[in-house]
Backbone bond lengths (Angstrom), bond angles and torsions (degrees), N, CA, C in turn:
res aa  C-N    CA-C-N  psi(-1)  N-CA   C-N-CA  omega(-1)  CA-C   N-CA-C  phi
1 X - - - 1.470 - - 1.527 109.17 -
2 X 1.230 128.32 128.71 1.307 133.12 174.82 1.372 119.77 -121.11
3 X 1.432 111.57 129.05 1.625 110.49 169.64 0.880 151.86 -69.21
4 X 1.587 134.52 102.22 1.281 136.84 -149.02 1.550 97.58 -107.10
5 X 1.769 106.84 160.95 1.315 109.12 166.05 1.279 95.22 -139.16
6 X 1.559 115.99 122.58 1.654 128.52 149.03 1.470 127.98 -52.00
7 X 0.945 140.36 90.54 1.941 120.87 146.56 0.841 139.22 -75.94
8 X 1.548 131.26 103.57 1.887 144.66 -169.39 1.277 88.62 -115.64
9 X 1.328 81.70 164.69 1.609 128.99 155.05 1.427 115.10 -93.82
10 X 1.466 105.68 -21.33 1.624 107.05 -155.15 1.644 99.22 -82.13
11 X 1.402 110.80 158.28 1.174 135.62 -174.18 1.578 98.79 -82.93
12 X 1.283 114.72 -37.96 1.742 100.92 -174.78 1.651 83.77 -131.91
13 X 1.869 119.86 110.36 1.001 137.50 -172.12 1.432 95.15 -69.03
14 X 1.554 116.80 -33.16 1.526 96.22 -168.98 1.340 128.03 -64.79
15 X 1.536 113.37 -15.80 1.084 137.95 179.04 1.990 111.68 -56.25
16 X 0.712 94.75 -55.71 1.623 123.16 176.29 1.751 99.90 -22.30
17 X 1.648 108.52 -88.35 1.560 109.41 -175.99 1.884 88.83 -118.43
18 X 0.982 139.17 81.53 1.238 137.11 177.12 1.207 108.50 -49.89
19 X 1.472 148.54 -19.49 1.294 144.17 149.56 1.018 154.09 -16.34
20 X 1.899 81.27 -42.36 1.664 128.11 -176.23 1.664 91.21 -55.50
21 X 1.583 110.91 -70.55 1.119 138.72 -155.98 1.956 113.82 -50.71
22 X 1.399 110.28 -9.87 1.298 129.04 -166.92 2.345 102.09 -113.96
23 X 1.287 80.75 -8.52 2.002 70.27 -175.33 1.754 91.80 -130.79
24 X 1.202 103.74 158.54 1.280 139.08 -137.65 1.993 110.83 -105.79
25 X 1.385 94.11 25.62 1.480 113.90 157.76 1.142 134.96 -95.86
26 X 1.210 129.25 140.28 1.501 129.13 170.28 1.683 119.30 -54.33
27 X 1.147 128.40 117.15 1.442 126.42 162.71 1.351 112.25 -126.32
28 X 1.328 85.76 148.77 2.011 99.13 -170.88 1.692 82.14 -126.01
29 X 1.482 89.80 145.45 1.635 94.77 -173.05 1.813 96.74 -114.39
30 X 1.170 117.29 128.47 1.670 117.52 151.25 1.161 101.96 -122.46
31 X 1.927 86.88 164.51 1.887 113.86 173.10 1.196 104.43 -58.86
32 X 1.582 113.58 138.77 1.402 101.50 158.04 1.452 129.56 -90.53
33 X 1.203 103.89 105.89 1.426 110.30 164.11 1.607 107.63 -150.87
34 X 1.067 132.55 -171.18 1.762 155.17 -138.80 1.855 72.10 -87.40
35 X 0.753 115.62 -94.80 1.447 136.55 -161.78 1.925 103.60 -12.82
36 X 1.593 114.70 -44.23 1.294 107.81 -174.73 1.204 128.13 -105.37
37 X 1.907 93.54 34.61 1.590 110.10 173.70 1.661 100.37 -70.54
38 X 1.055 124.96 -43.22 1.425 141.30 -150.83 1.872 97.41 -80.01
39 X 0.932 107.26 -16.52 1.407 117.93 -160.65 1.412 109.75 -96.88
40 X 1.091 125.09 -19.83 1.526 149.49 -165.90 1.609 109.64 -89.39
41 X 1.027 138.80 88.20 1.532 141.27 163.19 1.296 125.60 -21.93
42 X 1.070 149.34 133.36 1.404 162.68 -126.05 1.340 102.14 -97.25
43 X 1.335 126.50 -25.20 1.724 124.86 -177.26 1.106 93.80 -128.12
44 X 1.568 130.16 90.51 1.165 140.66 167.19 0.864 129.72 -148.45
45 X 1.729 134.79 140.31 1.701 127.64 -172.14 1.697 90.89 -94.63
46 X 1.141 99.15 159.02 1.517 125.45 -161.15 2.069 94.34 -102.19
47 X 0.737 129.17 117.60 1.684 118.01 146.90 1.500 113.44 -111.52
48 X 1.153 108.38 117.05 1.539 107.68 -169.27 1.668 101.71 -119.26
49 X 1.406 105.75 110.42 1.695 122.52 156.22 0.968 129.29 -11.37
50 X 1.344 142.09 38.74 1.317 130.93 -169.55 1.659 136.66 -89.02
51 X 1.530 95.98 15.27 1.343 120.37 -155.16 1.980 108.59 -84.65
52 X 1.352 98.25 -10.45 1.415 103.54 158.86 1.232 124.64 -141.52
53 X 1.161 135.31 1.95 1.545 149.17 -158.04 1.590 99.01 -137.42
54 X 0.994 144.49 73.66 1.348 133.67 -169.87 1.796 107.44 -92.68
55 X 1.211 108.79 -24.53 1.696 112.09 167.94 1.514 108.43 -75.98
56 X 1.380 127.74 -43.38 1.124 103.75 -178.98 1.605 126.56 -64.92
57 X 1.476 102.58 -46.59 1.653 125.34 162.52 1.708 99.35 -21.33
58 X 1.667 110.43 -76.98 1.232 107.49 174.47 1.495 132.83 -51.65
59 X 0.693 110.72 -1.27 2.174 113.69 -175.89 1.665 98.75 -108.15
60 X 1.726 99.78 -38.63 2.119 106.26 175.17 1.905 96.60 -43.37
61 X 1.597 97.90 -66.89 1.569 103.36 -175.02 1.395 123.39 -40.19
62 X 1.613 114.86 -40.61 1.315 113.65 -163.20 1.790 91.58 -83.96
63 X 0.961 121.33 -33.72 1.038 118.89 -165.73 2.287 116.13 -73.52
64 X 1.402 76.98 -32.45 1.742 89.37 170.82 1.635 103.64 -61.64
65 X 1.268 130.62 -45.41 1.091 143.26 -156.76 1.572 113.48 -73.80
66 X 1.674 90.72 -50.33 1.513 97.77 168.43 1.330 121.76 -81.15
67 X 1.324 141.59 8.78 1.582 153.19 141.79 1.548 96.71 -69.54
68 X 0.948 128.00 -21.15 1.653 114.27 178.11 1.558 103.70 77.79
69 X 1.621 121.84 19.52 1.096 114.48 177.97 1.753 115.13 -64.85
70 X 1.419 133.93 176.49 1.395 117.35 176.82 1.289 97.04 -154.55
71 X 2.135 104.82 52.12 1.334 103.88 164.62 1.759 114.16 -93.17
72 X 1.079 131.16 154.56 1.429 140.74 171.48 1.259 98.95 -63.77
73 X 1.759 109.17 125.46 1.750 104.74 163.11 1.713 110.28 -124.72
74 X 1.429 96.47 111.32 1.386 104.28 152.59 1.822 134.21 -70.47
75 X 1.330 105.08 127.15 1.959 90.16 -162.10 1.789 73.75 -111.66
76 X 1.709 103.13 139.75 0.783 140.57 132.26 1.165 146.68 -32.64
77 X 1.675 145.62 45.60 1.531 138.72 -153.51 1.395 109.31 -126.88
78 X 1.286 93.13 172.31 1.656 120.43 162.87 1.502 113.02 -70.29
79 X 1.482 105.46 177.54 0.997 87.76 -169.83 1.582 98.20 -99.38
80 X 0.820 140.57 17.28 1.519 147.16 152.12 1.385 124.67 -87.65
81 X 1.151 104.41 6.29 1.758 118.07 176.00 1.550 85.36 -88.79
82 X 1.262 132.87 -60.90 0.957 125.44 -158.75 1.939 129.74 -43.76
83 X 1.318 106.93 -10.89 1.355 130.08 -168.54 1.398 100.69 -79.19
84 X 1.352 119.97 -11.50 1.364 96.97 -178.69 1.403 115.18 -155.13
85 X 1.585 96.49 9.26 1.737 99.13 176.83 1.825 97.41 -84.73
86 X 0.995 113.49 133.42 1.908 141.06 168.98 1.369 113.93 -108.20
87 X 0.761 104.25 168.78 1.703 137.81 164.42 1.725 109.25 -31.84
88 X 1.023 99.56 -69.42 1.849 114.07 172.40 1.020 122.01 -34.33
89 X 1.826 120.28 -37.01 1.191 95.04 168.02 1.932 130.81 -92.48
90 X 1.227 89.89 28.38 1.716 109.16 170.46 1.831 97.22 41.89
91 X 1.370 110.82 62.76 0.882 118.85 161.68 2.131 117.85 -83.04
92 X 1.432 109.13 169.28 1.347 117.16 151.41 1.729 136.10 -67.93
93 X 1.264 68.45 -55.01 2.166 90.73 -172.98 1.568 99.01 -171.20
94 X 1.232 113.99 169.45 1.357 137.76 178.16 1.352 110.37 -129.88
95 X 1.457 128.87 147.63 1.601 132.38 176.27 1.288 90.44 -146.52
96 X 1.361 112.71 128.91 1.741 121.78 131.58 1.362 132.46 -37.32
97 X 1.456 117.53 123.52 1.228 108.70 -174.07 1.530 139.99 -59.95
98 X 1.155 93.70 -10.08 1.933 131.60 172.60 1.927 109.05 -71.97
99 X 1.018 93.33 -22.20 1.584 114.80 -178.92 1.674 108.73 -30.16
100 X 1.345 121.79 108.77 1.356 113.14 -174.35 1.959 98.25 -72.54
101 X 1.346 94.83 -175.00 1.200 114.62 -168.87 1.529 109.17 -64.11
102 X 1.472 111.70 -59.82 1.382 121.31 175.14 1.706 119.09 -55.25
103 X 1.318 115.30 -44.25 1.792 105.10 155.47 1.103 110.61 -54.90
104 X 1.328 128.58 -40.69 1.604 97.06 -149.08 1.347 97.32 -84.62
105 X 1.499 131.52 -18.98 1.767 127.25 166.43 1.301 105.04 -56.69
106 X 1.272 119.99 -67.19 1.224 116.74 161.91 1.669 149.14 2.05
107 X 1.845 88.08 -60.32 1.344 82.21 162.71 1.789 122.21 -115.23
108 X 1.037 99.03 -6.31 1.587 107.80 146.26 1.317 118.46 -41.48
109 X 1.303 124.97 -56.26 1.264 122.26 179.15 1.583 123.04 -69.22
110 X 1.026 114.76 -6.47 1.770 117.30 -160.38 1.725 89.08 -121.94
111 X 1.351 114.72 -14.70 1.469 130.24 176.70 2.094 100.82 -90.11
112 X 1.287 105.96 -23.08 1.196 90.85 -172.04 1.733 102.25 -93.34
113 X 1.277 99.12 -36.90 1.697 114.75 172.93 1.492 118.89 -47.13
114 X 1.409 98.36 -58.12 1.577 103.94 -179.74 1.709 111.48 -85.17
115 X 0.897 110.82 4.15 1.574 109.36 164.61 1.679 111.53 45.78
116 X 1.225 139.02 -140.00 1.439 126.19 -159.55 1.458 108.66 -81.49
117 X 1.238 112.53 155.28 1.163 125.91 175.88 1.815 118.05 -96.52
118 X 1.145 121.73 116.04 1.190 136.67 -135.02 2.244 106.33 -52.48
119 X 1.018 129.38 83.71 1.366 147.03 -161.74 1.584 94.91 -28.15
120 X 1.507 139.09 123.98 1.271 123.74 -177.79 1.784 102.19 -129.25
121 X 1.489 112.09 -25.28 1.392 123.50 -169.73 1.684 108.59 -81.91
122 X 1.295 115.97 -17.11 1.382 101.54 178.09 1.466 88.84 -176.72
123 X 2.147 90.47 147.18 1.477 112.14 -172.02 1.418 113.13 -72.70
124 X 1.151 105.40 147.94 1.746 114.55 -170.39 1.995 93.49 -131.88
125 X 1.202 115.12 31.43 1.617 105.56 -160.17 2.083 79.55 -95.69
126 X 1.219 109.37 149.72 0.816 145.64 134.74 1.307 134.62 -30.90
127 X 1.349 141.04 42.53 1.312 133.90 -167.84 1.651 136.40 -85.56
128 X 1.586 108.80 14.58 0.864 117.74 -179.51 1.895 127.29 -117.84
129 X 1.123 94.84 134.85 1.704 101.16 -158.60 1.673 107.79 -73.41
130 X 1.085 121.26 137.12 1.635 126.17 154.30 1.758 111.04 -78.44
131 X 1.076 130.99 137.13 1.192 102.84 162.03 1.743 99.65 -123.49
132 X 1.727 123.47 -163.12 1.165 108.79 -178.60 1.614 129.79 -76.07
133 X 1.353 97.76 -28.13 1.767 116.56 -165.06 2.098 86.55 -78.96
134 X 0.864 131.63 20.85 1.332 131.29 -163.32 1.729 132.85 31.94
135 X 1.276 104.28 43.30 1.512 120.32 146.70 1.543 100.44 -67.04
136 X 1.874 93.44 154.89 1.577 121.34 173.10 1.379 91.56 -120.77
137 X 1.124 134.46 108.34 1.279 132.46 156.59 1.605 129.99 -102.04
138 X 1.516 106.50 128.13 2.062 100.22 -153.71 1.637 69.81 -157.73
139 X 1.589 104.56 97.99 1.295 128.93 155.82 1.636 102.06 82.30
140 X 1.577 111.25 -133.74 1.319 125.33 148.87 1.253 133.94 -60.89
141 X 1.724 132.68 -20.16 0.918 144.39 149.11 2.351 124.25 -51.28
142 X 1.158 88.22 111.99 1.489 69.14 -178.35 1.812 99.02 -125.35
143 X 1.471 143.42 125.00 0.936 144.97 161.20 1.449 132.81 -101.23
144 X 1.823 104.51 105.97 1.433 99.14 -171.24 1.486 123.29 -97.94
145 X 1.546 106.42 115.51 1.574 117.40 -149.19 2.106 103.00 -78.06
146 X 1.774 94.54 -11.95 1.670 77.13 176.25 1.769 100.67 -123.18
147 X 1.376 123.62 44.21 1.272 150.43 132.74 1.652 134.97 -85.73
148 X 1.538 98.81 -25.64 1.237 103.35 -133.38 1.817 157.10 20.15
149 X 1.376 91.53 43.95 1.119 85.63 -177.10 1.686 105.12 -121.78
150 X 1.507 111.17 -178.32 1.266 106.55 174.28 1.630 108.66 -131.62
151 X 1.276 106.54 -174.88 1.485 104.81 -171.47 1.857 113.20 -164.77
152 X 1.110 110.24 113.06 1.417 104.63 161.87 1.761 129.52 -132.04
153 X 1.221 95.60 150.49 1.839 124.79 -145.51 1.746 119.51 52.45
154 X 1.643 98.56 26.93 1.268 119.15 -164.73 1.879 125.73 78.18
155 X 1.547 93.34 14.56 1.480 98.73 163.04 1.388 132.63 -87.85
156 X 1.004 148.11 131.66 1.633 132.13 -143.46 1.869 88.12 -87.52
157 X 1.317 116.69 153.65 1.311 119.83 156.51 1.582 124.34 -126.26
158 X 1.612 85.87 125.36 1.786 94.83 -168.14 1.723 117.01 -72.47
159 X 1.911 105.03 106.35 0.953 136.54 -164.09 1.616 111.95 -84.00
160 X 1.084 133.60 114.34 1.805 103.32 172.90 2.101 88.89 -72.06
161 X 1.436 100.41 -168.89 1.477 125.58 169.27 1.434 112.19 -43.87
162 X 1.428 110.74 -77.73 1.203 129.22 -171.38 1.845 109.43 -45.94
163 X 1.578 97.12 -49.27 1.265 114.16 -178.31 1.341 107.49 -58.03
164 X 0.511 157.66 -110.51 1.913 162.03 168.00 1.423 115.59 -11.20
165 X 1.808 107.29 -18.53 1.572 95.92 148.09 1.302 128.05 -54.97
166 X 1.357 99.93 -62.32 1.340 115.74 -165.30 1.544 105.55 -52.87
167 X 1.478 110.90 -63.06 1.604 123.87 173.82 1.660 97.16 -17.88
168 X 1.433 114.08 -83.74 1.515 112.35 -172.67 1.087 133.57 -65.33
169 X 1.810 119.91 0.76 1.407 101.47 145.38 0.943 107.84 -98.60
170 X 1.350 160.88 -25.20 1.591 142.36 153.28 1.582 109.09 -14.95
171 X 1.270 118.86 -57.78 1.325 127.79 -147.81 1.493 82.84 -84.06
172 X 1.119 129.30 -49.39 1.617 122.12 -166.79 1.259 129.61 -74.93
173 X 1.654 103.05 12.52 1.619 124.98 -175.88 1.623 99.74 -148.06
174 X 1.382 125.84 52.96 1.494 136.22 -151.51 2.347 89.14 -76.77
175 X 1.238 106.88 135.03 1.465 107.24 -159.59 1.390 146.65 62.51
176 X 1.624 101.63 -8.79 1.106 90.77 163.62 2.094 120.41 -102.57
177 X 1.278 88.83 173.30 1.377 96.47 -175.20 1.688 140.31 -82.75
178 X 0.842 130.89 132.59 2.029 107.30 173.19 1.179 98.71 -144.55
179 X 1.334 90.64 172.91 1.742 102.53 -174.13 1.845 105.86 -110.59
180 X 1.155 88.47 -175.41 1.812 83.30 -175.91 1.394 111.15 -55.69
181 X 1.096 82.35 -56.38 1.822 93.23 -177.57 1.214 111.09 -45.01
182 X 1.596 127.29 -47.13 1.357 113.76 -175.25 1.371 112.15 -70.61
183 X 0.782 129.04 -35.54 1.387 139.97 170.10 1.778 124.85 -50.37
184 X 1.262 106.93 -56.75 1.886 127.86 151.27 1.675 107.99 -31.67
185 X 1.167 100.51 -49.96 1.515 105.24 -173.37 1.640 109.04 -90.14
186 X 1.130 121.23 -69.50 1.708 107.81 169.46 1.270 126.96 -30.70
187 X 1.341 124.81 -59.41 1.514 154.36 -165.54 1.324 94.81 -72.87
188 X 1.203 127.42 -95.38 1.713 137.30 177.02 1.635 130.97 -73.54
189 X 1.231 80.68 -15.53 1.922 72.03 162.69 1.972 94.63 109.19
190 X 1.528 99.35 159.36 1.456 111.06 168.18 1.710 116.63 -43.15
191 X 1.832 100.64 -56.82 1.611 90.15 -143.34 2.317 79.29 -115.20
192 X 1.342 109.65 57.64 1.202 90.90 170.03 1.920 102.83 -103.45
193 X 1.389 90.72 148.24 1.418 105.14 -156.18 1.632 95.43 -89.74
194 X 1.020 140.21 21.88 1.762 126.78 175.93 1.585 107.56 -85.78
195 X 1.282 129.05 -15.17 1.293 139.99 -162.76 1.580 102.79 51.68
196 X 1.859 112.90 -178.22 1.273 145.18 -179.42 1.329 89.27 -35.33
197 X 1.363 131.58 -100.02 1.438 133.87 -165.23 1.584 114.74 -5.23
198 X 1.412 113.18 -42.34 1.222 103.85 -161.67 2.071 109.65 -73.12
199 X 1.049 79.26 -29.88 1.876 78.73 164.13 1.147 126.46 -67.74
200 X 1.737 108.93 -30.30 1.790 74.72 162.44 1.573 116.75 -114.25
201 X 1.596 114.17 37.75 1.168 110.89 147.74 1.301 121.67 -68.84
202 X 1.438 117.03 -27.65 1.660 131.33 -153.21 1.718 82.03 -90.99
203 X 0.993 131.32 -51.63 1.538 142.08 -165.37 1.227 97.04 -48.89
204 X 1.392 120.74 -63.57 1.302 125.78 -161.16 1.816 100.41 -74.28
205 X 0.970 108.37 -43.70 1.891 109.26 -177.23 1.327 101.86 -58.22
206 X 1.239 130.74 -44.84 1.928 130.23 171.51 1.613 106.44 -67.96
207 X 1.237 112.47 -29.99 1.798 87.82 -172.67 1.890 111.54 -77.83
208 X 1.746 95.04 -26.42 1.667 94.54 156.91 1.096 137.72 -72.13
209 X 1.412 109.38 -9.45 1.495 112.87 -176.44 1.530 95.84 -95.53
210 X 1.243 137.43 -28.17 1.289 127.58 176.51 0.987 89.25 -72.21
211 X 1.511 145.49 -69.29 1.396 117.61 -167.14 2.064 100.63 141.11
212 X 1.242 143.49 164.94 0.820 135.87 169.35 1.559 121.76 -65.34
213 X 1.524 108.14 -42.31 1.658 103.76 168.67 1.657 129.55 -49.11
214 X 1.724 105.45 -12.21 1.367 111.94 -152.12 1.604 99.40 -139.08
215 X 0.875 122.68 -28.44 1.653 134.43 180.00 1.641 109.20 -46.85
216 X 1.297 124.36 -19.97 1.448 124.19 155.69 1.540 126.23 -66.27
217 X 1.551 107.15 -26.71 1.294 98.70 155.50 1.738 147.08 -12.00
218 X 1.744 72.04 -57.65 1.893 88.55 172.41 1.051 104.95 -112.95
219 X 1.929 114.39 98.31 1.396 97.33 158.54 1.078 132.31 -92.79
220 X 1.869 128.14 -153.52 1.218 133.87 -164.02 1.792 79.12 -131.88
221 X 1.899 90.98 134.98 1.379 96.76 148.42 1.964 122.50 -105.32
222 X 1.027 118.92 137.15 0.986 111.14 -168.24 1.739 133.23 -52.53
223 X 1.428 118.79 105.04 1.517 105.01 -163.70 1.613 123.05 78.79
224 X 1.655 101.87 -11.41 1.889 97.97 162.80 1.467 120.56 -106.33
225 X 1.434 91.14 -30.07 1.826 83.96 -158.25 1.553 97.62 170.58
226 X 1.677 96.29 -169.21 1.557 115.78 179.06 1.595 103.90 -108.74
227 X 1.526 116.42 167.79 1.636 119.28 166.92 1.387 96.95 -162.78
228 X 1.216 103.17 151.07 1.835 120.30 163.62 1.217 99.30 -79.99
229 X 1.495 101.48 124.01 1.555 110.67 169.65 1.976 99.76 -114.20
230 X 1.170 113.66 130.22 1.451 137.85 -166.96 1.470 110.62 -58.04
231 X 0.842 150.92 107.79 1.666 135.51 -176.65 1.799 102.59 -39.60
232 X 1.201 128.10 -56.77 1.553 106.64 162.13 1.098 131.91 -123.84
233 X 1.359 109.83 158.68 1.320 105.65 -175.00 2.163 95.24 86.03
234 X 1.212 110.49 61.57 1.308 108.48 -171.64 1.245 92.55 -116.54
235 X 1.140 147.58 33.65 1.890 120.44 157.16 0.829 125.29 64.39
236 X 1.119 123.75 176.23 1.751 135.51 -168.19 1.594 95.48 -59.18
237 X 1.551 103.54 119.14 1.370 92.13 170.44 1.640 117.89 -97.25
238 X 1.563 108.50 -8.03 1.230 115.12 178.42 1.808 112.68 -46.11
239 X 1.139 107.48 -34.59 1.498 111.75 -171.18 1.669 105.32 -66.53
240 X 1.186 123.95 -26.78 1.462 119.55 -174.47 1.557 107.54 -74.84
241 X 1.229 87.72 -175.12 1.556 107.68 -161.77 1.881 124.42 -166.14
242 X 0.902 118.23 109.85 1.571 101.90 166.35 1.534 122.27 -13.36
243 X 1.593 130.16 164.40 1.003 106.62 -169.90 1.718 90.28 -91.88
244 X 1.619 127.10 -164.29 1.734 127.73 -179.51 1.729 87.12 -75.92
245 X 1.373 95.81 154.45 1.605 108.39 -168.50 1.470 82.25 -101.25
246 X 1.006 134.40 -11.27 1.676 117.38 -168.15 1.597 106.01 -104.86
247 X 1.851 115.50 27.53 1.163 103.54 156.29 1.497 128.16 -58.87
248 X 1.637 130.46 158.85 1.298 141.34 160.58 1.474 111.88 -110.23
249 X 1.290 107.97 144.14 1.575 115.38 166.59 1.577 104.70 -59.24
250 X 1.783 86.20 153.48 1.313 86.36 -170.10 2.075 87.59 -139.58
251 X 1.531 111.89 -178.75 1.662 126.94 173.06 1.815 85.63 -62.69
252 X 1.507 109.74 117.21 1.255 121.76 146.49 1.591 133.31 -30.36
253 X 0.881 87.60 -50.28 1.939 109.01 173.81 1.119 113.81 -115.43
């Protein structure tokens, strides 16, 4: 039995791949939108709705990709979807929604075997160095995690605590994505009481302290979260964003 997760629009999901509804896997259904990337479990096949929304479908993908997630997405279509989904969107497989029972195991299974489908729409490379003395080095930026301090073009930048947490796990997960919450909890702990806001107070206090040449570093994905984007080799930059203008200051520490 393998765990799948659906994303519709539709009001009666079963409707969607009715196939689903005949084999003997677990599926958890979310909305599709940005928001229930985060929501989705780490060993899971993707079926993504694409049978009327084919732009959004496409931005879900780019956007899975640029979280560095490495779930399999099967898109869901008509048979006129088919005219224009490619390669780009670094999909798994595709099924018709007509899809009898025995395809759609079918390709579930050769989807579970072959595992990801080779990422072509956006960079997932890694650009940041470990070295031994425990510097992170990612361009001009260099962060030394058993100093704590950081430094760019070899100028030190004045970090509080909190601040240079966060900095070094950004940097130590260079492209991928999180949301406040994930971040609240790594960075500050389970039961710290400042809530979400306070991350992107800290967000916004580091992109000034890097400075305007460099403050893209950390971008915004739209509606998920924050990510370190690498000085090169930075990825789709379409996905970024200013950070929300309706942050508030928050306790520094």
């Amino acid at each position: 039995m393998t765990d799948l997760t659906l994303m519709t629009f539709a009001n009666d999901p079963a409707t969607v791949l009715p196939s689903l509804a005949l084999l003997s896997h677990r599926v958890r259904v979310l909305p599709m939108d940005a928001a229930s990337l985060v929501k989705m479990p780490e060993n899971t096949v993707l079926f993504l709705d694409a049978r009327d929304d084919l732009a959004t479908a496409k931005t879900l993908c780019r956007l899975i990709h640029a979280s560095g997630l490495a779930t399999p997405i099967v898109l869901i279509l008509t048979e006129g979807g088919f005219t224009v989904v490619n390669s780009q969107w670094g999909i798994a497989d595709v099924v018709v929604a007509s899809a009898s029972p025995a395809e759609v195991e079918g390709r579930l299974r050769l989807v579970s075997e072959r595992g990801n489908a080779p990422i072509t729409g956006a960079s997932t490379t890694d650009d940041s160095e470990r070295t031994e003395d425990g510097q992170i080095r990612s361009g001009d930026l260099v962060v030394d995690t058993n100093g704590y301090t950081a430094s760019l073009h070899g100028r030190p930048i004045d970090l509080a605590y909190k601040e240079f947490e966060l900095l070094k796990y950004l940097v130590q997960h260079p492209g991928r994505v999180f949301t406040r919450a994930q971040l609240l909890q790594e960075v500050w702990g389970y039961d710290y009481y400042g809530g979400t806001r306070t991350v992107d107070v800290h967000i916004r206090r580091l992109r000034a302290k890097l400075g305007g040449e460099y403050e893209h570093l950390i971008g915004t994905v739209r509606n998920v979260g924050y990510r370190f984007d690498p000085p090169e080799g930075e990825g789709d930059k379409s996905l970024a964003a200013p950070a929300a203008s309706d942050d508030t200051d928050a306790d520094a520490q």
